[in-house]
C-alpha positions, -999 to 999 in steps of 0.1 A, spaced: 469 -826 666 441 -817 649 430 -837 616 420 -817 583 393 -830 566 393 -831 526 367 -835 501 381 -861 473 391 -841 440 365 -833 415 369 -824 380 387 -796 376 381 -768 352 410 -768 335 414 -801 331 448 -821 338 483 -809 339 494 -813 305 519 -794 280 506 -792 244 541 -773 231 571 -761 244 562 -729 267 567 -702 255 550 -716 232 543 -697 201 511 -675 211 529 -665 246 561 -654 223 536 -633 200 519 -618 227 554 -614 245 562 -593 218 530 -572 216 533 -560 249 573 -552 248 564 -531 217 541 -512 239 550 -513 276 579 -501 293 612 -526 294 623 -546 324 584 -549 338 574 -581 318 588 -616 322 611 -627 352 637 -648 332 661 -627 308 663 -633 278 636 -660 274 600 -647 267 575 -651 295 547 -678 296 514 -655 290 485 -668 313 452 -672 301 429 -689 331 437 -699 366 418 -721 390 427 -739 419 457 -748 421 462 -745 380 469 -722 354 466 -723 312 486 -703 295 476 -691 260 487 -720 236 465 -744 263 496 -758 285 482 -764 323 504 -762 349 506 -770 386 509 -736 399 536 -738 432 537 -697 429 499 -689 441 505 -657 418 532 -644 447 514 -658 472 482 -641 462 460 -669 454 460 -685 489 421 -696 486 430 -704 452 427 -693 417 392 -678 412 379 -696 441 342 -699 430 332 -678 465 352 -648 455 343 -644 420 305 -648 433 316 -621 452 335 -598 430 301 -604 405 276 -593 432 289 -566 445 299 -552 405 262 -552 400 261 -524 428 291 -505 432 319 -503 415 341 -476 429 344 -458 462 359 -424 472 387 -429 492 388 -411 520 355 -387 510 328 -415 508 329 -452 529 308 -480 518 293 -507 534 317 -539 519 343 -514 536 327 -514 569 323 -551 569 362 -559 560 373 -532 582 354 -552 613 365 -586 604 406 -576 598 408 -553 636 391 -587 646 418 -614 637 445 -588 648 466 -607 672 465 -571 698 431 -560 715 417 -529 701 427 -529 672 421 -504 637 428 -508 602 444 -486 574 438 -495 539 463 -497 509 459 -504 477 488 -528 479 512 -543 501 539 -517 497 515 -485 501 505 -509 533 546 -509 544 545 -469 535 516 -461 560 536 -484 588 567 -464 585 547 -428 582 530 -442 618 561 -450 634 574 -416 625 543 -400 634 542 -419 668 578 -413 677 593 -380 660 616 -398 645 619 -407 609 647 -433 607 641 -471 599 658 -502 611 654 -532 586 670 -567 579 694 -587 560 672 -605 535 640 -584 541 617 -576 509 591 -546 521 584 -541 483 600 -512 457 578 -474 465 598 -452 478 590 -457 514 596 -495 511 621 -497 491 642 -478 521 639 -512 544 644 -536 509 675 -549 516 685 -565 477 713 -539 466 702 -540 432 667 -525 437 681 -500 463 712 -488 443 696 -465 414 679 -447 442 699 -445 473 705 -409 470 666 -405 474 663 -429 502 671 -412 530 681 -409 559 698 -443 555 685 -474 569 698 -489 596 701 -526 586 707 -556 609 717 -589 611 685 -616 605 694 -651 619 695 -672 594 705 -707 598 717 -721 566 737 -686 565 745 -672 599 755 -638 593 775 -636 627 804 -662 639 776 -681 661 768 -715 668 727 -730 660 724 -726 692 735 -685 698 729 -679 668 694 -662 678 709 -645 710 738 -631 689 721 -614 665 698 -600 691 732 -584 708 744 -569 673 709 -557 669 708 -544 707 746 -524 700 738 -513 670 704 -494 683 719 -478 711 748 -465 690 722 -451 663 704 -438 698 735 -422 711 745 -405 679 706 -394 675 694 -412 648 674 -436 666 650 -452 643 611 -443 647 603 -479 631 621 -515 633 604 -539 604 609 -574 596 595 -603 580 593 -628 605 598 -653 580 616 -639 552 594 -645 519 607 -633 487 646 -635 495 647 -671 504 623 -684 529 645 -681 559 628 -696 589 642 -677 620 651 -701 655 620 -701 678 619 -671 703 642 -647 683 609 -626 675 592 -622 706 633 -611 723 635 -585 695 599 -570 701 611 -569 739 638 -548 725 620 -527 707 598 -519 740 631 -515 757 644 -486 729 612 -470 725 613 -480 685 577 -496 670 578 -531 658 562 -534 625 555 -570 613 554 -573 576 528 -601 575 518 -590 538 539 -628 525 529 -651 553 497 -632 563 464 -654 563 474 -692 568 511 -694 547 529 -703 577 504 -726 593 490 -697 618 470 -666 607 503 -644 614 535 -660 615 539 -640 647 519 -658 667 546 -685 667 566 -664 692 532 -648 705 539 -617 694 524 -584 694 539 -561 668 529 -521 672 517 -525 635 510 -552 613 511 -549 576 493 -575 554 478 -577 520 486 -603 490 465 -632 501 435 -607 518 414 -607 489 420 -637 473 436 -623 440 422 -583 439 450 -557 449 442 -546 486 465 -542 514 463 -528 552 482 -519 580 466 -527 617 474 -509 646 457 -502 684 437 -476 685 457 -457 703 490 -456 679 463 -447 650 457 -416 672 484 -398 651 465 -395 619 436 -375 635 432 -343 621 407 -317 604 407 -317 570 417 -339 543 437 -374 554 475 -371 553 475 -404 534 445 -415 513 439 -428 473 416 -425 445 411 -468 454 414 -467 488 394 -497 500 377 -503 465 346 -521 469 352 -549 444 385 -557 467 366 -552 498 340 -577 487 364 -601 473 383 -594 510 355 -608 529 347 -636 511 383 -646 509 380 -645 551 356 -670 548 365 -693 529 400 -689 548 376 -701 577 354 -723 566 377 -744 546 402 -745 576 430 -733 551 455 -722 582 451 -757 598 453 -770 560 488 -752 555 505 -763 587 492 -803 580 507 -795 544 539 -783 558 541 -810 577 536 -835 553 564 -822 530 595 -816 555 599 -857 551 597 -855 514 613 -818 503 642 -833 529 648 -865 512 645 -845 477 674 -825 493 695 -859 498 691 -874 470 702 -843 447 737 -830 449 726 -795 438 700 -791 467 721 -776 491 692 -766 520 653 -772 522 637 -757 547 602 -743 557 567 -743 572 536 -745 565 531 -738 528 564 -717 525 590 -737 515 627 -735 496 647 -758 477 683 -737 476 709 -742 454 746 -745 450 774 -753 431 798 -783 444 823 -757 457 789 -747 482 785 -711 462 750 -702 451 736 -717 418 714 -688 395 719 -701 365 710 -740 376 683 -725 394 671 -709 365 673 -741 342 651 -764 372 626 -733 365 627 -741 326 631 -778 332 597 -777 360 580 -754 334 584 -780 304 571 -806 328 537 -786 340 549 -768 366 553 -732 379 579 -726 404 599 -693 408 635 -680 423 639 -661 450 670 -653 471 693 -627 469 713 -644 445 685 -658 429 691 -696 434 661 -708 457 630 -722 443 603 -711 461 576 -735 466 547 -715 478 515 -727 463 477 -724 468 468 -738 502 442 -758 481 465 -781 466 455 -808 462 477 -844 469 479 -855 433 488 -821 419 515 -816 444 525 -854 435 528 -842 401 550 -816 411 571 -831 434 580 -858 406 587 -828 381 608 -808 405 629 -844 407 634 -847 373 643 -811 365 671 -816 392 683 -849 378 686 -827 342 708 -803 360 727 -830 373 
C-alpha cells in the first residue's frame, strides 16, 4: 500500500470552525429574501420551509457564510470542489488567463487553454485513442452521450438504472430515475426509458442473496434487453453511475460492471459511464470504472474537472466520435463551449489532482473512515447502513420500524449545520447524509465533523 504524504495544517484563511449566530442567521435570511423576491421559486435553498445559509467565501475544506459562521464543508459544493475551495493554483489560473482571454467561440474559434485540456482529458481516458467533447456542464455532457449512442447505433432508445441521477435537461432527465423530477415531464420524455434493476446491497431490488445478488440483476437486465430487442425498441445507449452519487451512494458488488459492459458488447447497445460524481479521485481511482477495469464506449465527466468553474465532457474513441463529422455547422455546440476561463481552471485542477496525489489521498481517506463511519453506525439506532469508498460516503437513515427517515435526516442536517458543519441528503427518499467532502480535508476538520455528526444523531435520538 502506498503511503500519502501530508504537509501539517497551516493557518487557514478563514480561520476556525466556529458559529457566531444561529444559521440562517439574520444576513442569510435577508438576502434569502432578496433573491426569492427576484428569482424564480423552487431554485434557491434545499430545505423547505427554512431559509438557506448564503455563502460568502470558501477555501479548503471551509466555507463562511454571510453573518461570519465557518463551517466544515462535507458537500465539496456537489462534489465540485475536489482540489478544494479556491485552491490557490486554480484561482492563479483563472486570474492569468482573464488577463488574456476571456471568452471563446464555441465551435467557430478554438483556443490554446482548449487545446491543452483537450490533450490532457483523451490522455487519462481509461480506452486508447481517445477524443473529447465539451459541455458546459455535466448534464449537456450526459446529452452529447446519449445523441452518440443514437448517432452510432440508429437507435434512439435509453436503458437507465434504479437510483441513477444523469441530471434534469431534457436529454438527462430521460435516464433520472427519481419520479418526482421525471413526472411533470414524462409526456416530453420519450420514447420511454427502459429502466433496470441496480444491485444495491442495503436494498436488493430482486429476491437475491449478497452473494447473487450481482448475477441476478445482470439476468433481469439481460431479459429485459432482449425483450426491448425483440419488440424493436432496443436501446441505442445503456448508462449508469457505477457508483450511484446523488441518490444514496450505493456501492455495487465487485465485477457487476465489467459483466454488464460484456453485455452491452453482447446486444450491440454503448455503455456510457456517468463518471461526472465520482470522476477525478472521489472513489479512490481516477474513474470508478477502473475498479472492474472497465472500458465504457463513452465516458461522461465534469463537476470536479475544473475545480469549481462549470465544464463538462464526454470521451469517446476516435472512432465512435466519427458520427459527428460533417460540413457545416456542428450538430451540437454552445455560445461557452470550452470557455477559456474553465479550460484554464481545468488544467490546473489536473495538476494539482496530480501533484498533490488527491486519488491516492481519497482511497487512504476512505479507508481510514469505514472503521469510524461503521462504528458511528453502531452506536446510533437511527443509522441504519454506512457504506462507501474513497471520499464518497452515506450515513442512511431509518425509523425503528426500518422505513426511511426524511424528516430525521433533515434535522441531523440542521443539528450538523448549528455545529459547523455542512452535510447534505441524498436518496430517493431523502434520508442519507451524504458525506462527500474536499479530498483536501484535512484530519482535524474531519475530526470536527465526525464529533458534530455524533452529536446531531444523539439530538435525534
Amino acid at each position: 500500500m502506498t503511503s500519502v504524504q501530508v504537509a501539517p495544517p497551516s493557518p487557514h484563511p478563514l480561520g476556525p470552525p466556529r458559529i457566531l449566530t444561529d444559521p440562517p442567521g439574520p444576513r442569510s435570511r435577508a438576502l434569502a429574501a432578496r433573491l426569492a423576491a427576484s428569482e424564480a421559486p423552487g431554485v434557491a435553498g434545499f430545505e423547505g420551509t427554512l431559509p438557506p445559509v448564503v455563502w460568502e467565501a470558501a477555501a479548503g475544506a471551509r466555507v463562511r457564510d454571510v453573518d461570519g459562521n465557518v463551517y466544515v464543508d462535507l458537500t465539496a459544493g456537489f462534489a465540485v470542489a475536489s482540489v478544494g475551495h479556491a485552491h490557490p493554483r486554480v484561482v492563479a489560473a483563472v486570474k492569468s488567463q482573464a488577463e488574456r482571454l476571456l471568452h471563446g467561440m464555441g465551435d467557430v474559434f478554438p483556443h490554446d487553454v482548449r487545446a491543452e485540456l483537450a490533450a490532457r482529458l483523451a490522455a487519462q481516458a481509461p480506452f486508447d485513442d481517445a477524443r473529447v467533447y465539451f459541455a458546459t456542464s455535466g448534464s449537456e455532457a450526459v446529452e452529447i452521450a446519449l445523441k452518440t449512442a443514437h448517432l452510432a447505433t440508429g437507435r434512439p432508445g435509453v436503458a437507465a438504472f434504479t437510483g441513477g441521477y444523469h441530471g434534469l435537461t431534457y436529454g438527462a432527465l430521460r435516464a433520472t430515475a427519481r419520479a418526482e423530477f421525471r413526472a411533470p415531464f414524462e409526456a416530453a420524455l420519450a420514447p420511454p426509458t427502459l429502466r433496470l434493476p441496480f444491485p444495491d446491497p442495503d436494498h436488493p431490488p430482486i429476491p437475491a442473496s449478497p452473494a447473487s445478488l450481482a448475477e441476478g440483476c445482470l439476468a433481469e437486465c439481460r431479459a429485459r434487453l432482449r425483450v426491448a430487442g425483440a419488440r424493436g425498441a432496443l436501446p441505442g445507449a445503456l448508462i449508469v453511475e457505477p457508483v450511484l452519487g446523488r441518490e444514496g451512494v450505493v456501492v455495487p458488488p465487485a465485477g457487476w460492471l465489467r459483466e454488464l459492459a460484456g453485455l452491452c458488447r453482447e446486444l450491440g447497445v454503448l455503455l456510457v459511464a456517468d463518471e461526472v460524481f465520482t470522476g477525478f479521485g472521489r472513489t479512490g481511482l481516477r474513474f470508478a470504472v477502473e475498479a472492474d477495469a472497465v472500458e465504457p464506449d463513452v465516458l461522461v465527466v465534469g463537476k470536479a474537472l475544473a475545480g469549481g468553474l462549470p465544464i463538462g465532457a464526454a470521451l469517446a474513441r476516435a472512432e465512435i466520435f466519427e458520427v459527428w463529422r460533417r460540413d457545416g455547422e456542428a450538430l451540437h455546440t454552445s455560445t461557452f463551449l470550452a470557455n477559456p476561463l474553465a479550460c484554464a481552471a481545468g488544467i490546473a485542477a489536473l495538476d494539482v489532482i496530480e501533484d498533490e496525489r488527491l486519488v491516492e489521498r481519497a482511497a487512504a481517506w476512505g479507508r481510514r473512515r469505514r472503521e469510524e463511519l461503521a462504528a458511528l453506525a453502531g452506536t446510533r439506532r437511527a443509522v441504519g447502513h454506512a457504506r462507501g469508498v474513497g471520499a464518497m460516503w452515506a450515513l442512511e437513515l431509518l425509523d425503528p420500524s426500518g422505513a426511511p427517515a426524511p424528516a430525521a435526516t433533515r434535522e441531523v442536517m440542521r443539528g450538523c449545520r448549528g455545529r459547523g458543519v455542512l452535510v447534505l441528503a441524498g436518496g430517493p427518499s431523502g434520508n442519507v447524509l451524504q458525506i462527500t467532502p474536499p479530498l483536501v480535508i484535512e484530519e482535524d476538520d474531519w475530526a470536527f465533523a465526525l464529533e458534530a455528526l455524533s452529536g446531531a444523531l444523539a439530538d435525534t435520538e
